[in-house]
N, CA, C and O of each residue as an XYZ file, in Angstrom:
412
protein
N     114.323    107.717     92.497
C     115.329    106.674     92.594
C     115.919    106.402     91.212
O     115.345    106.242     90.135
N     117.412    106.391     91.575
C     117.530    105.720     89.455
C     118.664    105.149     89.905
O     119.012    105.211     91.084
N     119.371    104.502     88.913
C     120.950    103.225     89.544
C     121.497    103.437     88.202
O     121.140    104.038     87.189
N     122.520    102.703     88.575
C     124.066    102.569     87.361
C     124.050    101.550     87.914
O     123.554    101.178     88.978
N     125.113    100.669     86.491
C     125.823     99.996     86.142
C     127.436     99.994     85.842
O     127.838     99.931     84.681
N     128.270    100.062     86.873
C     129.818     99.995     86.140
C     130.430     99.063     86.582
O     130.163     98.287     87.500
N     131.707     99.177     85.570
C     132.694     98.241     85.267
C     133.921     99.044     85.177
O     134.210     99.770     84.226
N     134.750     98.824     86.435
C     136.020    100.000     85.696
C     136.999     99.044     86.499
O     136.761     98.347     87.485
N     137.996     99.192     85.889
C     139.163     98.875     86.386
C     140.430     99.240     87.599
O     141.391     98.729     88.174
N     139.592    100.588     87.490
C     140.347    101.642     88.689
C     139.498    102.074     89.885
O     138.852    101.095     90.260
N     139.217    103.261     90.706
C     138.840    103.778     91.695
C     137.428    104.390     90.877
O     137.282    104.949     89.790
N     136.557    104.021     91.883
C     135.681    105.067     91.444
C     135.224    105.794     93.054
O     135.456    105.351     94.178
N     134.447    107.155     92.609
C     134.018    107.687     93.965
C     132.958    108.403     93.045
O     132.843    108.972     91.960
N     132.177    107.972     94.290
C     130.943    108.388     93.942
C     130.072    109.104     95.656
O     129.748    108.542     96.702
N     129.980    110.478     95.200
C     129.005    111.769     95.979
C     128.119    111.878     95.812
O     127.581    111.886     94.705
N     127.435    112.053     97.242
C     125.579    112.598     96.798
C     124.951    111.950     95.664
O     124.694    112.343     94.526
N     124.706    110.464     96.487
C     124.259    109.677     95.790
C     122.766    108.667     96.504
O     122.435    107.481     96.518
N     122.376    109.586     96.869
C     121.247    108.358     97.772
C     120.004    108.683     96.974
O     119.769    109.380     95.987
N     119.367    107.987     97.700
C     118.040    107.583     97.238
C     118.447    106.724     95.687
O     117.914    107.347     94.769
N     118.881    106.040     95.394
C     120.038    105.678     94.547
C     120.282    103.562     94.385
O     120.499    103.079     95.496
N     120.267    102.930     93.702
C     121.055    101.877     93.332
C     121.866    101.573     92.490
O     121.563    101.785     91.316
N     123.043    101.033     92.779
C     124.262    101.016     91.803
C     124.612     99.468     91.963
O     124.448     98.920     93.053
N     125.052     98.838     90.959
C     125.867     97.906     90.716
C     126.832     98.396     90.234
O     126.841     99.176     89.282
N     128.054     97.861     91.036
C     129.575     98.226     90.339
C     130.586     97.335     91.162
O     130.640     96.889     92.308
N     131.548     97.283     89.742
C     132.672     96.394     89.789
C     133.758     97.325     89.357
O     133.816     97.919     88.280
N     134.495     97.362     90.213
C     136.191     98.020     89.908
C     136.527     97.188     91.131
O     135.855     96.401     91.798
N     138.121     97.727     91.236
C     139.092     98.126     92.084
C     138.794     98.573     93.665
O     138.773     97.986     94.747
N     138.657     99.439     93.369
C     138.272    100.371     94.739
C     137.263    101.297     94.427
O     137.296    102.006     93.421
N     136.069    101.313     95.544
C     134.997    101.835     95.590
C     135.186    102.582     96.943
O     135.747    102.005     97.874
N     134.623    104.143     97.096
C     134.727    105.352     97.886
C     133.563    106.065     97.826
O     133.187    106.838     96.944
N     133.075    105.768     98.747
C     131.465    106.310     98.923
C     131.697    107.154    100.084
O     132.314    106.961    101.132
N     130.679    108.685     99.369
C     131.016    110.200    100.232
C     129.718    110.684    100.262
O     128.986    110.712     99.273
N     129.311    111.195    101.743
C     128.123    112.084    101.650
C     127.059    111.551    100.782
O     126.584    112.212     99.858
N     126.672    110.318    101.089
C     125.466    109.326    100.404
C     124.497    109.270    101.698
O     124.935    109.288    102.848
N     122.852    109.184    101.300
C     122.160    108.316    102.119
C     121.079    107.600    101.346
O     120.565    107.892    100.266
N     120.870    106.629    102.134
C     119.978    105.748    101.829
C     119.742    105.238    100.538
O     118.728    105.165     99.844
N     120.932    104.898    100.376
C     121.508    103.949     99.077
C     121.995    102.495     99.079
O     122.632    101.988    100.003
N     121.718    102.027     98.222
C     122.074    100.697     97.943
C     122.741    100.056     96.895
O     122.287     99.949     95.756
N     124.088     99.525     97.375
C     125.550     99.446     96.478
C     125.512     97.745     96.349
O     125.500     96.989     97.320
N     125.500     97.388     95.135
C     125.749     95.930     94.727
C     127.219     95.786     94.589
O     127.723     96.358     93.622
N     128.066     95.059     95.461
C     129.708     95.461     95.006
C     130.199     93.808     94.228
O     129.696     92.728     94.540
N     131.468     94.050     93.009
C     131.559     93.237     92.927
C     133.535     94.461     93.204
O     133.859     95.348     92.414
N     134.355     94.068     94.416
C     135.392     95.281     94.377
C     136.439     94.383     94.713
O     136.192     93.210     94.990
N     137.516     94.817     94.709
C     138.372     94.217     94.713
C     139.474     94.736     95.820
O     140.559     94.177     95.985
N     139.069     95.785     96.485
C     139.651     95.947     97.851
C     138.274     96.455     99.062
O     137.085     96.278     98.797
N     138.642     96.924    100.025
C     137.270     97.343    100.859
C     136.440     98.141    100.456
O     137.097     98.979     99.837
N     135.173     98.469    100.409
C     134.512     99.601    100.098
C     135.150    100.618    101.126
O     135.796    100.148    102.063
N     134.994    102.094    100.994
C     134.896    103.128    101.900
C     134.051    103.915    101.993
O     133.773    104.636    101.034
N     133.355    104.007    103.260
C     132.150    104.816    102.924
C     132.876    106.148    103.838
O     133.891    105.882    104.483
N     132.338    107.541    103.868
C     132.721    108.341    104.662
C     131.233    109.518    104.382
O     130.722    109.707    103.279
N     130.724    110.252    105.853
C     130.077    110.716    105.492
C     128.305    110.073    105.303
O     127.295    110.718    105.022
N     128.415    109.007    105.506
C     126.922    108.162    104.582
C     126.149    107.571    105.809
O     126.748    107.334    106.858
N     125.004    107.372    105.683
C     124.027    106.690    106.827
C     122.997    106.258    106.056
O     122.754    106.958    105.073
N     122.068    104.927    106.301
C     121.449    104.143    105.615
C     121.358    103.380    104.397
O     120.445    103.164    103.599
N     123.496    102.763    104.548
C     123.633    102.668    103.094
C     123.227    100.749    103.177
O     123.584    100.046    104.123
N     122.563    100.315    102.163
C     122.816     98.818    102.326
C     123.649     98.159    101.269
O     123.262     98.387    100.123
N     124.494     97.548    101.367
C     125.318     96.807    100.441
C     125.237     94.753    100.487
O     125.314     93.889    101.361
N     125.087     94.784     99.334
C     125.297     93.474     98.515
C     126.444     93.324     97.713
O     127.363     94.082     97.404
N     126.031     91.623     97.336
C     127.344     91.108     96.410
C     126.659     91.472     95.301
O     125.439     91.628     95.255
N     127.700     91.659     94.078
C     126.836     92.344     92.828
C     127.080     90.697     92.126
O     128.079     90.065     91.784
N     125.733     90.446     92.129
C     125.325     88.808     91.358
C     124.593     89.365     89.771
O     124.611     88.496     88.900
N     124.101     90.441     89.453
C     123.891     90.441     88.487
C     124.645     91.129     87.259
O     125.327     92.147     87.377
N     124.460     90.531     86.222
C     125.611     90.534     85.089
C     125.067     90.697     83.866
O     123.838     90.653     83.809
N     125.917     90.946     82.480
C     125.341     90.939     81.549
C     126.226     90.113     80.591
O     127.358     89.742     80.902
N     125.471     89.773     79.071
C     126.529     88.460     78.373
C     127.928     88.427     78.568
O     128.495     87.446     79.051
N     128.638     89.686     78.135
C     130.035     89.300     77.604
C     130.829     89.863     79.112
O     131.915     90.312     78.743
N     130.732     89.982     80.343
C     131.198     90.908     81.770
C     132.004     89.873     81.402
O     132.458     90.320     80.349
N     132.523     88.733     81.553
C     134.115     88.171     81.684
C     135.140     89.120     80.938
O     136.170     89.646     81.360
N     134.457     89.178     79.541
C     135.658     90.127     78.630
C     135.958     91.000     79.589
O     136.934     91.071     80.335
N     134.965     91.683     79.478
C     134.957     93.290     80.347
C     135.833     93.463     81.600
O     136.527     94.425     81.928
N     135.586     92.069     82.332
C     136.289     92.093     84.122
C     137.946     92.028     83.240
O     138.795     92.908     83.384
N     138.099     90.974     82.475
C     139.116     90.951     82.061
C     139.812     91.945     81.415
O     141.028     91.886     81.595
N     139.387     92.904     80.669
C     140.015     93.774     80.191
C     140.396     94.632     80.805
O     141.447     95.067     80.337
N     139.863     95.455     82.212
C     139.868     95.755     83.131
C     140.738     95.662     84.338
O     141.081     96.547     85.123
N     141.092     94.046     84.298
C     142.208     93.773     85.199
C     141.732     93.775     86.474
O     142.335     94.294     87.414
N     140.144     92.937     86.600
C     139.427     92.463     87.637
C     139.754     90.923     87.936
O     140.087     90.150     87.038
N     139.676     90.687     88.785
C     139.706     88.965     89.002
C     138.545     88.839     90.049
O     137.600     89.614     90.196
N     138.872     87.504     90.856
C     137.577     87.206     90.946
C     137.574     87.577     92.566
O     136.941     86.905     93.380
N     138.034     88.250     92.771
C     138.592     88.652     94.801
C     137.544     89.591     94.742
O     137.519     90.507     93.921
N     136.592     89.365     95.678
C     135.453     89.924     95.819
C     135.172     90.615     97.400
O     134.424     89.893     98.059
N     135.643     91.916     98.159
C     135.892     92.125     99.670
C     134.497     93.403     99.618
O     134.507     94.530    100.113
N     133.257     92.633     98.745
C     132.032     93.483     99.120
C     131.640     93.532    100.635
O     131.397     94.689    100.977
N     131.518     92.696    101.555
C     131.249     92.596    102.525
C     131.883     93.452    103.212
O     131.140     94.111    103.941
N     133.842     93.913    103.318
C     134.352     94.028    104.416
C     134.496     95.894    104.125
O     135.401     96.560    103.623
N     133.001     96.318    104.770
C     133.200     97.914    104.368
C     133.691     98.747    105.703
O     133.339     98.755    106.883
N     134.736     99.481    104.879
C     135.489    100.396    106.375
C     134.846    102.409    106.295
O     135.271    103.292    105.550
N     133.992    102.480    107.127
C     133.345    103.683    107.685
C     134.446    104.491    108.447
O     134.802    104.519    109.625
N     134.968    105.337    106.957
C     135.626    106.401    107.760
C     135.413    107.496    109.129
O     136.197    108.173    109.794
N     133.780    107.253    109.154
C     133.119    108.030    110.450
C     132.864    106.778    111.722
O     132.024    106.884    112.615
N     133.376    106.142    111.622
C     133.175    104.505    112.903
C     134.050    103.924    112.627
O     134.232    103.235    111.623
N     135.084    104.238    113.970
C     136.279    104.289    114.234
C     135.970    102.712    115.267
O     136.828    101.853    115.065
N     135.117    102.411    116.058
C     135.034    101.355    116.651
C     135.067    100.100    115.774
O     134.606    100.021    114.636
N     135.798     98.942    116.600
C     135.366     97.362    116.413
C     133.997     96.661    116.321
O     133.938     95.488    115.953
N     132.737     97.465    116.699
C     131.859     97.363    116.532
C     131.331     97.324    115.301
O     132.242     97.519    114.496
N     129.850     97.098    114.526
C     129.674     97.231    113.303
C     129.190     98.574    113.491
O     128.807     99.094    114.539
N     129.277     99.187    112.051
C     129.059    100.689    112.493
C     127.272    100.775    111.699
O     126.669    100.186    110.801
N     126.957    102.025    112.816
C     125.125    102.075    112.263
C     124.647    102.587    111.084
O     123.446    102.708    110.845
N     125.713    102.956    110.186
C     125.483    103.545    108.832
C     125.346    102.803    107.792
O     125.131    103.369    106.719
N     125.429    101.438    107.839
C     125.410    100.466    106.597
C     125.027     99.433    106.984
O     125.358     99.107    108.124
N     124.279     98.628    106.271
C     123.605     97.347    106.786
C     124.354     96.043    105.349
O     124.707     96.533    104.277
N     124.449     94.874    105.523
C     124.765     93.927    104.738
C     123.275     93.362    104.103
O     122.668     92.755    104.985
N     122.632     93.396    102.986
C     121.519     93.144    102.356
C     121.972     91.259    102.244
O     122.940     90.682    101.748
N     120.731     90.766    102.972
C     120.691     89.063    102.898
C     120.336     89.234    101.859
O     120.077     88.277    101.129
């Protein structure tokens, strides 16, 4: 198991990534061909997962001293749509069985 930490301002995508924890804050987050990973989001449009099964996602609450600069320099604000993740493979209104919301 090992995790990251980012901060970006733009898109990130991240592959073949399970067994895995990440905290990250950008823009837009694109998750491909992952399992059984766990994504702390702090994003600023939907996550996308495609490809992934047993992913769990959280709000990313943990931080380090100076992250305001950082969100700010970045051109983050404070719109946070960790929760609302769209599964390119679950096409239904239903919740789909590949990702769980971590209480």
């Amino acid at each position: 198991s090992s995790g990251i930490n980012a901060e970006y301002g733009g898109s990130i995508f991240l592959e073949n990534c399970s067994n895995s924890t990440y905290h990250v804050t950008c823009q837009q987050a694109r998750i491909h061909a992952t399992q059984n990973a766990t994504f702390y989001f702090h994003v600023s449009s939907r996550p996308i997962i495609e490809d992934c099964k047993g992913l769990r996602v959280g709000r990313r609450e943990q931080f380090y001293g100076d992250y305001e600069k950082d969100f700010s320099e970045a051109g983050l604000g404070e719109t946070n749509k960790w929760s609302d993740v769209d599964d390119f493979n679950w096409l239904s209104k239903d919740h789909s069985p590949n990702w769980q919301l971590i209480d």
